[in-house]
C-alpha positions as CSV (number, residue, x, y, z in Angstrom):
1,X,13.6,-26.2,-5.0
2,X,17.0,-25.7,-3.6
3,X,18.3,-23.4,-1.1
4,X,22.1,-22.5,0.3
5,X,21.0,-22.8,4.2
6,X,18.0,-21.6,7.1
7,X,19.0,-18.1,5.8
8,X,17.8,-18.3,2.6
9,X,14.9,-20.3,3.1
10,X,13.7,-17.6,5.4
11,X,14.4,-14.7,3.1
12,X,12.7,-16.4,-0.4
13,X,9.8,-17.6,1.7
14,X,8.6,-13.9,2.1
15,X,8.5,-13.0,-1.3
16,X,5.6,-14.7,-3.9
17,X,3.9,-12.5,-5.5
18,X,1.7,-12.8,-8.6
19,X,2.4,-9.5,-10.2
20,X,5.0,-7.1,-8.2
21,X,5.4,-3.6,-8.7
22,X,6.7,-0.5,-6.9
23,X,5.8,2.6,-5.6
24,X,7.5,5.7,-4.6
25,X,8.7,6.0,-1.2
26,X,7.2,9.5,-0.4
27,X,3.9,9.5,1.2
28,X,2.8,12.5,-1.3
29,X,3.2,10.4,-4.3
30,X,-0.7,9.0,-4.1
31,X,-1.8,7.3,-6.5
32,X,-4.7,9.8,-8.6
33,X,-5.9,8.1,-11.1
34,X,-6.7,4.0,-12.0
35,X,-6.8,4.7,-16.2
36,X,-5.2,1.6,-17.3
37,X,-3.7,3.6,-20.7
38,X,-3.3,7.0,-20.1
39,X,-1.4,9.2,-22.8
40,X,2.2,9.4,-21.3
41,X,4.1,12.8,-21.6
42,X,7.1,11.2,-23.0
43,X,8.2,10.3,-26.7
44,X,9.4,6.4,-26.5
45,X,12.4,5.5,-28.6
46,X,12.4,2.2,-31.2
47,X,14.2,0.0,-29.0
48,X,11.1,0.4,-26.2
49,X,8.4,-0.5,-28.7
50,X,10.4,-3.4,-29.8
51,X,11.6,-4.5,-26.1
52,X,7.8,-3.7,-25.4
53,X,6.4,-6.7,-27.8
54,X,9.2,-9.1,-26.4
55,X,8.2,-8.1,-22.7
56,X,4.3,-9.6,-23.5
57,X,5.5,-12.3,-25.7
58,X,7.6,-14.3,-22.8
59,X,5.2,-13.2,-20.3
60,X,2.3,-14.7,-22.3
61,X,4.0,-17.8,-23.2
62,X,5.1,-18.5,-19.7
63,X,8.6,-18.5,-21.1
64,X,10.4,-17.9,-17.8
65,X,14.0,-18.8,-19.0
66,X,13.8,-16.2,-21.6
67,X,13.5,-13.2,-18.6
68,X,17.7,-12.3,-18.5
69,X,17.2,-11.8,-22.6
70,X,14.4,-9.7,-22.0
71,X,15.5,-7.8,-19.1
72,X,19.1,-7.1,-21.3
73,X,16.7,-5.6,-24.0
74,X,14.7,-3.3,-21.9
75,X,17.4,-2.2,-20.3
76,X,19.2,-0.8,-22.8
77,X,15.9,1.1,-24.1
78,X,15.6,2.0,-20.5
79,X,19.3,3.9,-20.9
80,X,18.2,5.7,-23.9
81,X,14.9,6.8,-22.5
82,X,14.8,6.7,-17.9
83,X,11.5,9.2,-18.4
84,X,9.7,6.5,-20.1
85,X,7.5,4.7,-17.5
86,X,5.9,1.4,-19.4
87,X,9.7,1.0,-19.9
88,X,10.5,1.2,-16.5
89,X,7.8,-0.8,-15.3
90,X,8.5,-3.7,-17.7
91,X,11.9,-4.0,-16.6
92,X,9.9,-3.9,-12.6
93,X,7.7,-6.5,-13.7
94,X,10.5,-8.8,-15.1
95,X,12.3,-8.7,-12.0
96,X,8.7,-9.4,-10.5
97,X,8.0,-12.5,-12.0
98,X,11.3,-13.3,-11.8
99,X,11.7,-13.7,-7.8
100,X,7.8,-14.6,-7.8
101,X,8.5,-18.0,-9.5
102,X,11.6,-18.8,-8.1
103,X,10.3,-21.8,-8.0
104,X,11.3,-22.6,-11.3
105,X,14.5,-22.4,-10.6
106,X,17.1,-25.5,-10.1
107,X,18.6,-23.2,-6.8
108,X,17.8,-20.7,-5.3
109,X,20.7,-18.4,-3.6
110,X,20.4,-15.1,-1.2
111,X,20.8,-13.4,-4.5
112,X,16.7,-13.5,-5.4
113,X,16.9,-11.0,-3.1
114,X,18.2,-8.1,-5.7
115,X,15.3,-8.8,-7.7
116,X,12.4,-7.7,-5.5
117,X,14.8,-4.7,-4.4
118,X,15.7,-3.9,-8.6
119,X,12.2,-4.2,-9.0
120,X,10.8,-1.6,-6.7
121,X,13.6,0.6,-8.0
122,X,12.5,0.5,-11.4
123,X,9.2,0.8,-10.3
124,X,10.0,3.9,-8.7
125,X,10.9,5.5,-11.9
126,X,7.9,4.4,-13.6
127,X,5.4,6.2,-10.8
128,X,8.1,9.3,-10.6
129,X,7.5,10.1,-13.9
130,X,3.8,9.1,-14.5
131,X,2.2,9.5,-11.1
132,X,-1.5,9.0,-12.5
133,X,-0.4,6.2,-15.4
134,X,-1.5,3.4,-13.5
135,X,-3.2,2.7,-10.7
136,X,-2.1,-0.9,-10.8
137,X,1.5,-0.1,-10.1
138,X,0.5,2.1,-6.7
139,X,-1.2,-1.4,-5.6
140,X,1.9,-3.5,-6.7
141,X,4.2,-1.0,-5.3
142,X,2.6,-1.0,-2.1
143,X,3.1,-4.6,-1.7
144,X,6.4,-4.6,-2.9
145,X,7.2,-2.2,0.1
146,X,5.9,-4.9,2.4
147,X,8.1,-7.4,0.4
148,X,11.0,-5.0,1.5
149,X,10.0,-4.6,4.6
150,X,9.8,-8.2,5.2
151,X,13.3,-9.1,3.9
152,X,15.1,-6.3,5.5
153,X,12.9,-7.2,9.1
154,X,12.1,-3.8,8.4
155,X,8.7,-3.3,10.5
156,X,8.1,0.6,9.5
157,X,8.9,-0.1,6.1
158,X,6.2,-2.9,6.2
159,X,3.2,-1.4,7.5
160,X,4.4,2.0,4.9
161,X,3.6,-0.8,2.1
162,X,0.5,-1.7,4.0
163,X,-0.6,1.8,4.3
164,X,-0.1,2.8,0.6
165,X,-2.0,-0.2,-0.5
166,X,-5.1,0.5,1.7
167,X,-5.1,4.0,0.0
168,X,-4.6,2.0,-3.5
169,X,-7.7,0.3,-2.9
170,X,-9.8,3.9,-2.3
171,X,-8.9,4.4,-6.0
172,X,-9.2,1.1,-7.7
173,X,-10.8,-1.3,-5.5
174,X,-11.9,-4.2,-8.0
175,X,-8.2,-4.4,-8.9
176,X,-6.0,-3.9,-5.9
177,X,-8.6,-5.8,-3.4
178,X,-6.8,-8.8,-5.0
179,X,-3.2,-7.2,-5.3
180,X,-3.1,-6.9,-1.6
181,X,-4.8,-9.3,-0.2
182,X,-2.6,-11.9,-2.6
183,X,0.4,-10.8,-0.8
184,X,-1.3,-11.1,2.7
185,X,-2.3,-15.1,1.6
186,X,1.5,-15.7,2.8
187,X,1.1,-14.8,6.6
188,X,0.0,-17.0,8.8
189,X,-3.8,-18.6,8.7
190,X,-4.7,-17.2,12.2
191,X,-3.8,-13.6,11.6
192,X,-5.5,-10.9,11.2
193,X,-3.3,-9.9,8.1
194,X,-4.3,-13.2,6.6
195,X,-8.0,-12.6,7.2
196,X,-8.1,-9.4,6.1
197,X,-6.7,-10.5,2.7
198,X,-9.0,-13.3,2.6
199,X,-12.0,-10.8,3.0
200,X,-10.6,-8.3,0.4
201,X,-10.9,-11.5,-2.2
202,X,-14.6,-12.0,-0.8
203,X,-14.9,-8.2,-1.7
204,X,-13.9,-8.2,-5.1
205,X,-16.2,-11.2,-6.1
206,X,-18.8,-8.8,-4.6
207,X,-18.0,-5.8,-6.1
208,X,-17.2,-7.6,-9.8
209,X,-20.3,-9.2,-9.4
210,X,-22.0,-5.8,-8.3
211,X,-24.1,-8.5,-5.7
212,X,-23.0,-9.5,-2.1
213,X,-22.1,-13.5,-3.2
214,X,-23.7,-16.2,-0.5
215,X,-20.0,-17.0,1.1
216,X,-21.4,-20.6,1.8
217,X,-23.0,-21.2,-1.9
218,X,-21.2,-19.0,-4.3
219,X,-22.4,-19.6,-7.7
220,X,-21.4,-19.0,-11.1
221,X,-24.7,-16.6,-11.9
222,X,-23.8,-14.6,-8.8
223,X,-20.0,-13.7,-9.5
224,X,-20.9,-13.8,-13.7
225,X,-24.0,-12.2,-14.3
226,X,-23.3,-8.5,-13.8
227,X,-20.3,-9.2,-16.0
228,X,-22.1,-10.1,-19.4
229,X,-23.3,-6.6,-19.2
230,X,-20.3,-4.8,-18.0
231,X,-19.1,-1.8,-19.8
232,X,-16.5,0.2,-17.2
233,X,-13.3,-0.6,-18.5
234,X,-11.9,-0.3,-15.3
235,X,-13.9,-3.0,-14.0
236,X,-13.7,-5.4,-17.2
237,X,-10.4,-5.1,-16.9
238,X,-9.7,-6.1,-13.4
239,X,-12.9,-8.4,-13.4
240,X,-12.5,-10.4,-16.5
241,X,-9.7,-11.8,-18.8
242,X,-8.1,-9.2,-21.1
243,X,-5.5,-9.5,-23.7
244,X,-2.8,-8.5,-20.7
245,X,-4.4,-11.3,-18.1
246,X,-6.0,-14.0,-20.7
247,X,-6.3,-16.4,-17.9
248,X,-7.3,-13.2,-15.2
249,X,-10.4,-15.2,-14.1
250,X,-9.5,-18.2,-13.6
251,X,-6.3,-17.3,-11.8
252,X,-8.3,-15.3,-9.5
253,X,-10.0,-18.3,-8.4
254,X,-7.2,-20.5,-8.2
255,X,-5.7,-18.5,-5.5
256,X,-9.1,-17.4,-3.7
257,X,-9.5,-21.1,-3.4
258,X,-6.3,-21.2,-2.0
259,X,-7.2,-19.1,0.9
260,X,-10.2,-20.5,1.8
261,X,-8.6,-24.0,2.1
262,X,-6.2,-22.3,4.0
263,X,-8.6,-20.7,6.2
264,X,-10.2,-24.2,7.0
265,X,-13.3,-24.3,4.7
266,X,-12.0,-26.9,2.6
267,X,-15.7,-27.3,1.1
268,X,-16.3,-23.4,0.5
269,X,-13.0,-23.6,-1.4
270,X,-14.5,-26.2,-3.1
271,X,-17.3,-24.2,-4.6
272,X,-14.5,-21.6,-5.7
273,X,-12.2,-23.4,-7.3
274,X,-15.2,-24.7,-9.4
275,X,-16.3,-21.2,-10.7
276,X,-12.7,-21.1,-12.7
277,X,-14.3,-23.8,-14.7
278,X,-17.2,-21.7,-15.5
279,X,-15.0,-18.8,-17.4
280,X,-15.6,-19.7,-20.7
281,X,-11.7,-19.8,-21.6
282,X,-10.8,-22.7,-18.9
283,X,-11.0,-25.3,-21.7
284,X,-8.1,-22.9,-22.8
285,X,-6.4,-22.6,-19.9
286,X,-2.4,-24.1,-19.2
287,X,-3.4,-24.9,-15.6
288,X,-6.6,-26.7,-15.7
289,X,-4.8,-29.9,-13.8
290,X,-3.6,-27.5,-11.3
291,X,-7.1,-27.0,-10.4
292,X,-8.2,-30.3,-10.6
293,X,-6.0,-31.2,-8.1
294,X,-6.8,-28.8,-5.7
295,X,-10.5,-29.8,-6.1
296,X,-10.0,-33.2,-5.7
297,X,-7.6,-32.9,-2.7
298,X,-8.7,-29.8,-1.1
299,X,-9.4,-31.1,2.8
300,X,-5.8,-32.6,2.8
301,X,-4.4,-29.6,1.7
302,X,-5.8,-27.5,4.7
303,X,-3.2,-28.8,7.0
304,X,-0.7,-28.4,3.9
305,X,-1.5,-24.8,3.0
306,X,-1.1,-23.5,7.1
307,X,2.1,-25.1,7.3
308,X,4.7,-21.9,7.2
309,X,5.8,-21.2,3.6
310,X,2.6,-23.6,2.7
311,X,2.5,-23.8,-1.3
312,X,-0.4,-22.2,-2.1
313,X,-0.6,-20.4,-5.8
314,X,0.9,-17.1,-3.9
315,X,4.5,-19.0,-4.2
316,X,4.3,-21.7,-7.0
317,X,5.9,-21.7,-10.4
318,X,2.8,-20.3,-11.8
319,X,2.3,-17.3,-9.4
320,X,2.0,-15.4,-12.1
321,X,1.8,-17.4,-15.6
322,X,-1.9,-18.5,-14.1
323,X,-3.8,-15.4,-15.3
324,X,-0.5,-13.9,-17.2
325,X,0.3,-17.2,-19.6
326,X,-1.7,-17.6,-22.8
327,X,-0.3,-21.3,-23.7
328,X,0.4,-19.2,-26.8
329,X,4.0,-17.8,-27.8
């Protein structure tokens, strides 16, 4: 990857998110409910249902490239319609993924920038207009606030985002456990920030597997067996892979692993990135050699992972295509 000077190297290495959202900047919006589909109070015109079906077919082939096409589309239903918020947050989520896998890209410029600032705009609109839709997007938002925060050197706007995704949690704790603690995997590996995000991944293993998981032998039984019973759709959902997330699982563990090696236990992390091959669609799965890899070179990798803008999954080229990207187009 590329970059146009110290500048911009500093600026892009704040900002890798899996999936970013926004929220809206008034403490009173909270978020009140975590329904994944709720009925939205708004007609949606043709061009949203169509922009709608290319938004998940790029996303679920991992078609990066296509994004401007994409974003030109929902735009354009997005003028005919601002009240509609899965509009809104599509366009959000493009922008997202966009500056989240930067990585792609042949250069990067100070430009990236626009995208995490477009995408909590757009965000914004969809939260303004929905408030209860989806409690996804108050966890997203709130870390896109910290994203804000961080490229701005804005330290109030920073701990707001912080703030709003602690209350996030209260309402959908199995989901935005990850959410946040994903964006704290990018601070440094003897902070506090970094170990509380490391602990909120240990508590959504817990809470998916409705067990408390032995943190020196997790097993597959532990974090899997309450699942092959599960029927909250809030929690299969942000527990398991789904249509949205095919890969939800495994890119969970990818990244947890991540953090562990990053926090040292090269050998815990070990055990993690191993439960990924227990999810019965890894043999499926796009990033399988990723995986690999990190198993096989996972005590190296400690030293690699701490250094500052460290390449764990939080800012690769698959930051996002890991549980998003089907294989399929």
């Amino acid at each position: 990857m590329q970059t146009t000077g110290r500048t911009v190297r500093w600026a892009v290495g704040l900002i890798g998110l899996a999936t970013l959202s926004a929220m809206m900047a008034s403490c009173s919006s909270s978020p009140r409910s975590r329904a994944p589909e709720l009925p939205l109070p708004v007609t949606r015109v043709p061009l949203a249902v169509t922009a709608d079906s290319l938004f998940w077919r790029i996303l679920h082939a991992g078609a990066y490239d296509s994004i401007p096409g994409a974003l030109f589309l929902l735009k354009a239903a997005y003028l005919q319609n601002p009240a509609d918020p899965v509009t809104a947050a599509h366009v959000g989520f493009l922008h997202a993924w966009r500056i989240a896998e930067r990585a792609r890209s042949s250069q990067v410029t100070p430009a990236i920038t626009d995208d995490a600032i477009l995408a909590r705009r757009y965000f914004d609109q969809a939260v303004a207009h929905a408030p209860a839709y989806d409690a996804r997007i108050h966890g997203f938002g709130a870390v896109f606030r910290m994203v804000e925060g961080d490229i701005h050197r804005d330290r109030e706007l920073w701990a707001e985002g912080l703030r709003q995704g602690r209350e996030a949690i209260k309402v959908w704790p199995e989901f935005n456990w990850f959410t946040i603690g994903y964006a704290l995997s990018g601070k440094a590996d003897t902070s506090a920030l970094f170990r509380e995000g490391l602990e909120m991944q240990w508590k959504t293993v817990d809470a998916c597997g409705r067990t408390t998981v032995d943190r020196s032998q997790p097993t597959a039984e532990s974090a899997f067996a309450a699942l092959r019973t599960e029927t909250d759709p809030f929690r299969l959902r942000a527990c398991t892979n789904s249509w949205i997330a095919p890969h939800n699982m495994e890119g969970f563990f990818l990244n947890m692993g991540d953090m562990v090696v990053k926090s040292g236990d090269w050998r815990t992390a070990q055990k993690i990135y191993l439960l990924a091959q227990g999810v019965d669609a890894y043999p499926s799965w796009p990033y399988r050699t990723v995986l690999e890899a990190r198993i096989r070179d996972a005590e190296q990798n400690v030293g690699v992972f701490q250094r500052e803008n460290g390449p764990l999954m939080f800012r690769s080229k698959f930051s996002c295509s890991a549980c998003h990207e089907s294989g399929t187009p």
